[in-house]
mmCIF file of the N, C-alpha and C atoms, coordinates in Angstrom:
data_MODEL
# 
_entry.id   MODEL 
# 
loop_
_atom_site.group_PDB 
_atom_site.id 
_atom_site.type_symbol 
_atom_site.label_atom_id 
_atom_site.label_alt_id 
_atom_site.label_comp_id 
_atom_site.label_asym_id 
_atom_site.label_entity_id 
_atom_site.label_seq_id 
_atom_site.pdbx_PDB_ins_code 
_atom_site.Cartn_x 
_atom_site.Cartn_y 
_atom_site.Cartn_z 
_atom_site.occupancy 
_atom_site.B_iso_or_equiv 
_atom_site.pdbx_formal_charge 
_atom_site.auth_seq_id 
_atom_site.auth_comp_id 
_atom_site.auth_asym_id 
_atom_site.auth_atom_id 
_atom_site.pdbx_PDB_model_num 
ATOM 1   N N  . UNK A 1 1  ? 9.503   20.086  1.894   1.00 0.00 ? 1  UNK A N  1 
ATOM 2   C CA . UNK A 1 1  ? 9.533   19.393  0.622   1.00 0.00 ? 1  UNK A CA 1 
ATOM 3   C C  . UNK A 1 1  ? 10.713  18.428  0.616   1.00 0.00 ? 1  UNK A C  1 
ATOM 4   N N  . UNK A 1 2  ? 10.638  17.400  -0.023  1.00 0.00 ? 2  UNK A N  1 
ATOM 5   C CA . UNK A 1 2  ? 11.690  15.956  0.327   1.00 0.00 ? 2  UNK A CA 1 
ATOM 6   C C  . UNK A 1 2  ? 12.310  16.412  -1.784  1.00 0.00 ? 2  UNK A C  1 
ATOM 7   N N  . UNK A 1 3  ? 13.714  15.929  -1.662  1.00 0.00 ? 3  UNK A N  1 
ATOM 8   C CA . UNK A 1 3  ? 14.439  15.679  -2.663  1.00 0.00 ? 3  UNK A CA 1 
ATOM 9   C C  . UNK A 1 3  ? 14.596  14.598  -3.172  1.00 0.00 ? 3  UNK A C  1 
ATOM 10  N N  . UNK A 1 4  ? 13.542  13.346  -2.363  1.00 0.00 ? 4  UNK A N  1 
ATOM 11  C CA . UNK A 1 4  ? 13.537  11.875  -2.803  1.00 0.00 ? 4  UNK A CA 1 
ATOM 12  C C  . UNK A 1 4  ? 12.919  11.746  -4.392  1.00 0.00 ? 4  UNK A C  1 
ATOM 13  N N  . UNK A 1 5  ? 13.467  11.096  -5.325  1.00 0.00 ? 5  UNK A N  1 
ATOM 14  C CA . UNK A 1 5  ? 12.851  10.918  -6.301  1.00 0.00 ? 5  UNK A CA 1 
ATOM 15  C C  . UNK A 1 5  ? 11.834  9.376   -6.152  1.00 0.00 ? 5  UNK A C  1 
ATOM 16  N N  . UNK A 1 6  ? 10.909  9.637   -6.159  1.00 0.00 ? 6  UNK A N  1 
ATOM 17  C CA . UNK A 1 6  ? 9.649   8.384   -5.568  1.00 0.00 ? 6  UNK A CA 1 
ATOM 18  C C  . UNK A 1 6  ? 9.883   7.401   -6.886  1.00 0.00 ? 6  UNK A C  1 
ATOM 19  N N  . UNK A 1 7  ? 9.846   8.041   -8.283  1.00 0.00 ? 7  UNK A N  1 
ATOM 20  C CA . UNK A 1 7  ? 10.046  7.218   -9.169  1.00 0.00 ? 7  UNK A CA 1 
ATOM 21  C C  . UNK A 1 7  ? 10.711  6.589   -9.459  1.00 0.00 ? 7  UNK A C  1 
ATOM 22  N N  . UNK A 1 8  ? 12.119  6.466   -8.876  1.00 0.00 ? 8  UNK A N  1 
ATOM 23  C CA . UNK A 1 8  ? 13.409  5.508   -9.141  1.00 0.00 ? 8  UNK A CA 1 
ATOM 24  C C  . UNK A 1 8  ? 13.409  4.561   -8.157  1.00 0.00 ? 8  UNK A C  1 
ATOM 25  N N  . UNK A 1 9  ? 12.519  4.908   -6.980  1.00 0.00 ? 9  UNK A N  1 
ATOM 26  C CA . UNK A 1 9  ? 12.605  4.185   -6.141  1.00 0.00 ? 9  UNK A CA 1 
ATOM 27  C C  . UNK A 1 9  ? 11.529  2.849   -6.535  1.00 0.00 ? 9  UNK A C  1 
ATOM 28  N N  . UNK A 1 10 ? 11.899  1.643   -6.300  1.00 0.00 ? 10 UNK A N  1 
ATOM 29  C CA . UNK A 1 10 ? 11.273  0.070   -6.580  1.00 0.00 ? 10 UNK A CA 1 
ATOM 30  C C  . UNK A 1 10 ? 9.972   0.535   -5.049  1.00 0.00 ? 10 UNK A C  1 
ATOM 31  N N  . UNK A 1 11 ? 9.055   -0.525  -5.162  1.00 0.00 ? 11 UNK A N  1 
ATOM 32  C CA . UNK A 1 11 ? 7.927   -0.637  -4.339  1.00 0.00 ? 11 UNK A CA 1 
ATOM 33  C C  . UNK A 1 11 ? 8.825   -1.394  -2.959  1.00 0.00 ? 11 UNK A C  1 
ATOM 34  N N  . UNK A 1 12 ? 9.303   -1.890  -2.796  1.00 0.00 ? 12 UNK A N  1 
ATOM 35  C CA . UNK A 1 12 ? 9.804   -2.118  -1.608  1.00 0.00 ? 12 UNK A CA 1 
ATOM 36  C C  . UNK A 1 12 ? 11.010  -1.188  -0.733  1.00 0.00 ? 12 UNK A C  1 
ATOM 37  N N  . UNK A 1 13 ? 11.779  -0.724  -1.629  1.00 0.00 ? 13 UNK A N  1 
ATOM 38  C CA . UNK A 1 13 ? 12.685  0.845   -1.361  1.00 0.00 ? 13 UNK A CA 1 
ATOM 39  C C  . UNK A 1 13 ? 11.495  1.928   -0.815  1.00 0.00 ? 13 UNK A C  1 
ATOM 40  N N  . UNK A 1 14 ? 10.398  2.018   -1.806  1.00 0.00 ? 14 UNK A N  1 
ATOM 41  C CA . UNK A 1 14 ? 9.282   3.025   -1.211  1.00 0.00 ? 14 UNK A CA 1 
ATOM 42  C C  . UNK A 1 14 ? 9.022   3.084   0.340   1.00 0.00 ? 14 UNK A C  1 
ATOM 43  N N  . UNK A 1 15 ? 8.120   1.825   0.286   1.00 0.00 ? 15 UNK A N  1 
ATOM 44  C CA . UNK A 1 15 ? 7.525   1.435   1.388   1.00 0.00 ? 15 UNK A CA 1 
ATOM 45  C C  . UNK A 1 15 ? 8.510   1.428   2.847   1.00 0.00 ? 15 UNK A C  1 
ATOM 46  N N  . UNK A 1 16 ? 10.203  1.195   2.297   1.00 0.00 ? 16 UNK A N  1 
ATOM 47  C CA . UNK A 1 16 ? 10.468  1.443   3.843   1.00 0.00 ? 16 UNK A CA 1 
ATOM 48  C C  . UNK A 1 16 ? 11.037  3.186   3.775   1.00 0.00 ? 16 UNK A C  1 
ATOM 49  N N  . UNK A 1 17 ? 11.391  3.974   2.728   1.00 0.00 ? 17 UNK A N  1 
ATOM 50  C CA . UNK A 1 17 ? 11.418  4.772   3.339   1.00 0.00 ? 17 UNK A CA 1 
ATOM 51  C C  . UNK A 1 17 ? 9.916   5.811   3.635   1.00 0.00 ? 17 UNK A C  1 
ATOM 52  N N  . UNK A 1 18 ? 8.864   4.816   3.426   1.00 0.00 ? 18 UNK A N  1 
ATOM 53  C CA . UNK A 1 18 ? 7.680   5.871   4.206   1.00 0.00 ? 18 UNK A CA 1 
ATOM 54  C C  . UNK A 1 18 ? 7.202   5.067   5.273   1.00 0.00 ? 18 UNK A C  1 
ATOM 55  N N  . UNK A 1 19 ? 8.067   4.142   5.763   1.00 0.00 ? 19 UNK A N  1 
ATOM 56  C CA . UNK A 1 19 ? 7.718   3.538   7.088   1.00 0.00 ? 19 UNK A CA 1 
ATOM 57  C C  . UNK A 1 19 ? 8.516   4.106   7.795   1.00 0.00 ? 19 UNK A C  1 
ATOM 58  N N  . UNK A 1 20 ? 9.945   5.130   7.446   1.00 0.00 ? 20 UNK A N  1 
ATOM 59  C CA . UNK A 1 20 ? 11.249  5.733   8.541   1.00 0.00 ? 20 UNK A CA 1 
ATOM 60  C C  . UNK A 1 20 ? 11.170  7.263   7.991   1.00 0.00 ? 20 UNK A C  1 
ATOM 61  N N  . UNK A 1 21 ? 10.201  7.544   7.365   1.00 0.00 ? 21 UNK A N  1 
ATOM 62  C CA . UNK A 1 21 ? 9.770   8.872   7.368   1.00 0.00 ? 21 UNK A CA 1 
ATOM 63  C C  . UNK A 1 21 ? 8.506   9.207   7.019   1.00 0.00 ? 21 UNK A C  1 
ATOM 64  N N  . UNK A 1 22 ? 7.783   9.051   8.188   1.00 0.00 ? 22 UNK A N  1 
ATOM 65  C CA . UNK A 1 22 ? 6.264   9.238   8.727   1.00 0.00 ? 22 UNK A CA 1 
ATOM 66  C C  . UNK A 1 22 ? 5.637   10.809  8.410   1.00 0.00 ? 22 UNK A C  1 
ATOM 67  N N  . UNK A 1 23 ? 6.195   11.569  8.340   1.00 0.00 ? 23 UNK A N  1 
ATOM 68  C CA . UNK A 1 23 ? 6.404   13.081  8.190   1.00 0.00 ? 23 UNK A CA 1 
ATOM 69  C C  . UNK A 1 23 ? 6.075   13.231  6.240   1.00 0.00 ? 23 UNK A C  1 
ATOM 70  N N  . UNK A 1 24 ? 6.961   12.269  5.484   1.00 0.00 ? 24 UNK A N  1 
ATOM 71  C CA . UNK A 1 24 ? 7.070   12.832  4.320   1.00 0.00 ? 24 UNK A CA 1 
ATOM 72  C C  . UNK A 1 24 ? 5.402   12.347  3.510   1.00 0.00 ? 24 UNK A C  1 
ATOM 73  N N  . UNK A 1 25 ? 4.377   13.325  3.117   1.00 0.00 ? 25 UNK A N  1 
ATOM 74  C CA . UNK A 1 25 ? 3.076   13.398  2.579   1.00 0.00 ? 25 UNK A CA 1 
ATOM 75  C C  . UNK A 1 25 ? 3.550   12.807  1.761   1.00 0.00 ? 25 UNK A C  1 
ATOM 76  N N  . UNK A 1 26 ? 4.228   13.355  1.106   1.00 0.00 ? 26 UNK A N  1 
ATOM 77  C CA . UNK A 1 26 ? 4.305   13.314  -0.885  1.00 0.00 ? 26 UNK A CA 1 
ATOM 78  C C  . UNK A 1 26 ? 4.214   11.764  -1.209  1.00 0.00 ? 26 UNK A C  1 
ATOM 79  N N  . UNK A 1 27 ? 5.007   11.846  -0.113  1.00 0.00 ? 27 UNK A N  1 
ATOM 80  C CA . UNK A 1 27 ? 6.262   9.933   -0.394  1.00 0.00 ? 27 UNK A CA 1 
ATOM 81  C C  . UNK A 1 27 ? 4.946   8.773   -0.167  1.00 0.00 ? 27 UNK A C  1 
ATOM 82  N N  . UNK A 1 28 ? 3.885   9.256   0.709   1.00 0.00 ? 28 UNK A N  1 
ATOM 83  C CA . UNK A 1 28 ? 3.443   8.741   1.919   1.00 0.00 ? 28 UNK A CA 1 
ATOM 84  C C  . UNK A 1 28 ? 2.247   8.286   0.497   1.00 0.00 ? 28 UNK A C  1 
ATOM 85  N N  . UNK A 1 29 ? 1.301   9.601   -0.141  1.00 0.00 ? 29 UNK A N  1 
ATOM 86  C CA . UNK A 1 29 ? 0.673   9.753   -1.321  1.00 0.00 ? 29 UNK A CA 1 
ATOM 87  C C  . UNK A 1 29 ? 1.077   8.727   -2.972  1.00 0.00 ? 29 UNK A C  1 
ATOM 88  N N  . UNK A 1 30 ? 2.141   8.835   -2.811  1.00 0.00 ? 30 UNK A N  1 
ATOM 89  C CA . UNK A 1 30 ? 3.078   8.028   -4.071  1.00 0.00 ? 30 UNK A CA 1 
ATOM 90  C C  . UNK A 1 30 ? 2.585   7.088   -3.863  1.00 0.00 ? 30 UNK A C  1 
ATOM 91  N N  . UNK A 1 31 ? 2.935   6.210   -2.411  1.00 0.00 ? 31 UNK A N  1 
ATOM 92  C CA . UNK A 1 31 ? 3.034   4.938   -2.187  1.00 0.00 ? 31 UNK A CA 1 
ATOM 93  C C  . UNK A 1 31 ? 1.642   4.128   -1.925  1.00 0.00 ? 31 UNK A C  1 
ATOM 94  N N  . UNK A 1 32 ? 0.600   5.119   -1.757  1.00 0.00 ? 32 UNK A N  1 
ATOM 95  C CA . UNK A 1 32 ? -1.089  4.934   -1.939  1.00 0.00 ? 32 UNK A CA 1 
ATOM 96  C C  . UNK A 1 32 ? -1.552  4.872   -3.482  1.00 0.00 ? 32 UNK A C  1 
ATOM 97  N N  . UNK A 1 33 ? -0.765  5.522   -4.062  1.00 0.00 ? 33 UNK A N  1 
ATOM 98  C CA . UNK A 1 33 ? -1.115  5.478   -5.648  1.00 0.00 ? 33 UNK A CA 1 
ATOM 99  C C  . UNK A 1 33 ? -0.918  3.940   -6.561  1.00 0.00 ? 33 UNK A C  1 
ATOM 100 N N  . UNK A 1 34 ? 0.248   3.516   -5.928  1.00 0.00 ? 34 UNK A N  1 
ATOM 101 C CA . UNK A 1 34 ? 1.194   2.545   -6.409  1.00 0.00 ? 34 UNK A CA 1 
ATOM 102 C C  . UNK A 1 34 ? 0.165   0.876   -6.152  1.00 0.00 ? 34 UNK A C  1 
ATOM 103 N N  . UNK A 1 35 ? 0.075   1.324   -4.998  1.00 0.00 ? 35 UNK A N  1 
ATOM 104 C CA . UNK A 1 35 ? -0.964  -0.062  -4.003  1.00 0.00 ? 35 UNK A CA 1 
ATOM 105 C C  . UNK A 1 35 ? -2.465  -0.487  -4.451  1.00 0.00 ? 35 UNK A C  1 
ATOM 106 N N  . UNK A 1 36 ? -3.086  1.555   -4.190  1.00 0.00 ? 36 UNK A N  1 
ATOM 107 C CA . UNK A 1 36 ? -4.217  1.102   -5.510  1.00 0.00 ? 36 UNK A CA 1 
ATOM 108 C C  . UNK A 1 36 ? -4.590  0.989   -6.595  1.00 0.00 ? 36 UNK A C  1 
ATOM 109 N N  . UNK A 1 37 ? -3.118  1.058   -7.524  1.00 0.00 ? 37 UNK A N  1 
ATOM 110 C CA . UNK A 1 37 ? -3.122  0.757   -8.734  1.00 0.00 ? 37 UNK A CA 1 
ATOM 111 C C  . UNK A 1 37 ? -3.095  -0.724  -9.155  1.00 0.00 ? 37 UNK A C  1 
ATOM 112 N N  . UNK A 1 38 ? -2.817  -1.432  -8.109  1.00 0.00 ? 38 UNK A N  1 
ATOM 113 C CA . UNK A 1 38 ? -2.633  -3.062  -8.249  1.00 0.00 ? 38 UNK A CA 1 
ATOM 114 C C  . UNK A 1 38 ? -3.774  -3.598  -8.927  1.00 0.00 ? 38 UNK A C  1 
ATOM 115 N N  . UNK A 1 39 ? -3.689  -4.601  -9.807  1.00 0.00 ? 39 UNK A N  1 
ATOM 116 C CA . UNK A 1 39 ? -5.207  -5.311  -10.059 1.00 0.00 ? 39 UNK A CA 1 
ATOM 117 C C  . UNK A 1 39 ? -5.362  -6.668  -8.802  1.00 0.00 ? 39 UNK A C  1 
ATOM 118 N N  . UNK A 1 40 ? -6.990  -6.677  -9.006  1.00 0.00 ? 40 UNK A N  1 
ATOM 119 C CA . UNK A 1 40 ? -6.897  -7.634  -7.368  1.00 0.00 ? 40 UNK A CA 1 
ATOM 120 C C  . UNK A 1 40 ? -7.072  -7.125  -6.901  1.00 0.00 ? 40 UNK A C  1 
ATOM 121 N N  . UNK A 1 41 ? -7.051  -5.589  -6.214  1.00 0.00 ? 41 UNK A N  1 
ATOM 122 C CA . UNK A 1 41 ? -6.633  -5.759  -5.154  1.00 0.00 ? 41 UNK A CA 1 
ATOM 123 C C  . UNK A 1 41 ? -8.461  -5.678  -4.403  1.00 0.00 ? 41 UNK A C  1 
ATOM 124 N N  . UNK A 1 42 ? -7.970  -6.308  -3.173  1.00 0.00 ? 42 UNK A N  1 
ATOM 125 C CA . UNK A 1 42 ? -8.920  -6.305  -2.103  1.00 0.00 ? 42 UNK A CA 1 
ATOM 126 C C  . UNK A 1 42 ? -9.043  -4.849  -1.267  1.00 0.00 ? 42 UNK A C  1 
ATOM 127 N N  . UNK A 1 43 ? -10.405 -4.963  -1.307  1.00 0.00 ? 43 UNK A N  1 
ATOM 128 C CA . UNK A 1 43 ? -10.969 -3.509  -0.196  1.00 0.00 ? 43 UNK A CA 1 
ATOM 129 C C  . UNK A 1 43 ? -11.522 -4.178  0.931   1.00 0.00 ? 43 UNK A C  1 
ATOM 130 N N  . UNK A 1 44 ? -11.596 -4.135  2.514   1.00 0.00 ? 44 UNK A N  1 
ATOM 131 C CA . UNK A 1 44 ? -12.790 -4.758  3.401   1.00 0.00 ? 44 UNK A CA 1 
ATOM 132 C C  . UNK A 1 44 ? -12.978 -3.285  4.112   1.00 0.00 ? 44 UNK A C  1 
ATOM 133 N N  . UNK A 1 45 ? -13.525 -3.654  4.793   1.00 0.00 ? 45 UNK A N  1 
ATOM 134 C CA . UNK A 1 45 ? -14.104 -1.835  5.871   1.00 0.00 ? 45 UNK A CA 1 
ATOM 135 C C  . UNK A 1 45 ? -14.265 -2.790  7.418   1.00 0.00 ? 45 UNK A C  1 
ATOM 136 N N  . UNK A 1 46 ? -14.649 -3.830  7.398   1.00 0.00 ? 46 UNK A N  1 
ATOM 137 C CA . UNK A 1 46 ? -14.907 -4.644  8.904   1.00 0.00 ? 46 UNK A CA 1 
ATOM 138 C C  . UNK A 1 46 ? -14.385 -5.988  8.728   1.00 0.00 ? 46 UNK A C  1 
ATOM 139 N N  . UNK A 1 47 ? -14.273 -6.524  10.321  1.00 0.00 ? 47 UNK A N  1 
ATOM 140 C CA . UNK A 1 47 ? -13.623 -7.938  10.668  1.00 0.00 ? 47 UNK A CA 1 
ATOM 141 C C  . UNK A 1 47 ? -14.535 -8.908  9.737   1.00 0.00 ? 47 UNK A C  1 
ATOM 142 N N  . UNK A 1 48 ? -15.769 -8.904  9.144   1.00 0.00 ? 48 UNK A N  1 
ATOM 143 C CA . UNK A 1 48 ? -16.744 -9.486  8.907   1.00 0.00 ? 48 UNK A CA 1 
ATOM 144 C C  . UNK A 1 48 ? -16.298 -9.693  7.750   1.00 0.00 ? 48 UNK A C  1 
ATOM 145 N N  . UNK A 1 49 ? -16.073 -8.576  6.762   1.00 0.00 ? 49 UNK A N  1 
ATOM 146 C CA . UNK A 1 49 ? -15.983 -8.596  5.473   1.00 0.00 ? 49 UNK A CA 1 
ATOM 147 C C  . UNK A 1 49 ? -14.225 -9.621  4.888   1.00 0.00 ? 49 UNK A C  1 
ATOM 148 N N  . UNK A 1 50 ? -13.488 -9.163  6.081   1.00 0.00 ? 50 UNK A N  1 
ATOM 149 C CA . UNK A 1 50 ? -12.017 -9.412  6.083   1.00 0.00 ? 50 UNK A CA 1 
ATOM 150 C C  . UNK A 1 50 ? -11.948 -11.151 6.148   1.00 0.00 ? 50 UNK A C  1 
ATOM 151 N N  . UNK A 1 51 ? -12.782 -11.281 7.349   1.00 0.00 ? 51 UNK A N  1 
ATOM 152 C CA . UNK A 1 51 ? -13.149 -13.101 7.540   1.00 0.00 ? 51 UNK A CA 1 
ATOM 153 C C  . UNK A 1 51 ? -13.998 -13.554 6.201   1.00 0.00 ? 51 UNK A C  1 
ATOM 154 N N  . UNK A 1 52 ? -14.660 -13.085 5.615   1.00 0.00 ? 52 UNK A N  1 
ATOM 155 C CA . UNK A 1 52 ? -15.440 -13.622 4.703   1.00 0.00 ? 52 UNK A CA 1 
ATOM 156 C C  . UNK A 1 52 ? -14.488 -14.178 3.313   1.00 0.00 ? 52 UNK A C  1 
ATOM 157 N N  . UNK A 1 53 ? -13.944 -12.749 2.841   1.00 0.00 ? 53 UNK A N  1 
ATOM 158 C CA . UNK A 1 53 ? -12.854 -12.915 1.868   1.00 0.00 ? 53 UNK A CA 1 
ATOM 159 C C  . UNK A 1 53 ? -11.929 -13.813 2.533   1.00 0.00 ? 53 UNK A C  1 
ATOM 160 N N  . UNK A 1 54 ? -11.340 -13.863 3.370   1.00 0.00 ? 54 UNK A N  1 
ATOM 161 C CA . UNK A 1 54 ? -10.197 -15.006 3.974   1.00 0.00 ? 54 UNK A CA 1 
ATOM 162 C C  . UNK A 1 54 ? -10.929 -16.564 3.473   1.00 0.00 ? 54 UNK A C  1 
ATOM 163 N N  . UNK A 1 55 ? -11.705 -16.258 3.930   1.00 0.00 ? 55 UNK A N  1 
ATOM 164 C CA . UNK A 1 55 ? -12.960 -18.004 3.789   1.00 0.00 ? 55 UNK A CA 1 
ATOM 165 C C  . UNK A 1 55 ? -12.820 -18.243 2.315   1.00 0.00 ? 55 UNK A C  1 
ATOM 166 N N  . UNK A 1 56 ? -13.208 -17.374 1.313   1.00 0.00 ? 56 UNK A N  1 
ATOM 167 C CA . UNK A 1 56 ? -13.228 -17.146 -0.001  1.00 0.00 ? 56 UNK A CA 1 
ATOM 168 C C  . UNK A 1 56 ? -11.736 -18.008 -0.256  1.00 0.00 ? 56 UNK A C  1 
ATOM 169 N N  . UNK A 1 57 ? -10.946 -17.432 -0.659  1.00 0.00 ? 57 UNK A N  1 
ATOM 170 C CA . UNK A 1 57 ? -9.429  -17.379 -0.581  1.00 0.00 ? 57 UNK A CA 1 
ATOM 171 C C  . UNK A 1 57 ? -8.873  -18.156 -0.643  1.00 0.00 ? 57 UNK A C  1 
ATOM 172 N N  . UNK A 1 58 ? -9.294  -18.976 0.907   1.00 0.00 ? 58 UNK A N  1 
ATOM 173 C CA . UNK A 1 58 ? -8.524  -20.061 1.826   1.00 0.00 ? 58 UNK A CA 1 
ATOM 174 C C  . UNK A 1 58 ? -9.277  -21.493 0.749   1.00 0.00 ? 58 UNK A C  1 
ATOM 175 N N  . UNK A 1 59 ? -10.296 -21.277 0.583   1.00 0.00 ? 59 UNK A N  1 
ATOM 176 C CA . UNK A 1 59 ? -11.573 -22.261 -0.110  1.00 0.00 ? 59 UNK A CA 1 
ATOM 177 C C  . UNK A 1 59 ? -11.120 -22.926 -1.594  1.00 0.00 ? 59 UNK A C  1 
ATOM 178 N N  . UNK A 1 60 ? -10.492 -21.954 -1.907  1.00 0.00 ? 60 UNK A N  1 
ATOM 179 C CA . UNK A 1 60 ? -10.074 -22.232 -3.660  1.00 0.00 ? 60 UNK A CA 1 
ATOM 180 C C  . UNK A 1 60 ? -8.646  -23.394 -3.797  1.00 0.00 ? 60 UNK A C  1 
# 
């Protein structure tokens, strides 16, 4: 169990300490919550879908 408080921490403080501690779930979970809470945000599953939206995007 980690003593990090996830909530004081800003989205960029997050993100590097769950990029230098690969191990911590909790932190790892927080920082998935945070990302898909964004509005916008983009989902793709393949190169196809990823190029398509880029085309989209790039177009406007």
């Amino acid at each position: 169990m980690s003593h990090v408080n996830y909530q004081q921490l800003t989205e960029a403080e997050l993100q590097e300490y769950v990029k230098h501690n690969l191990q911590d779930e909790e932190a790892f979970q927080h920082y998935l919550k945070i990302v898909r809470a964004k509005p916008n945000r983009v989902v793709v599953s393949t190169g196809k879908q990823l190029e398509a939206e880029l085309r989209t995007r790039l177009a406007l």
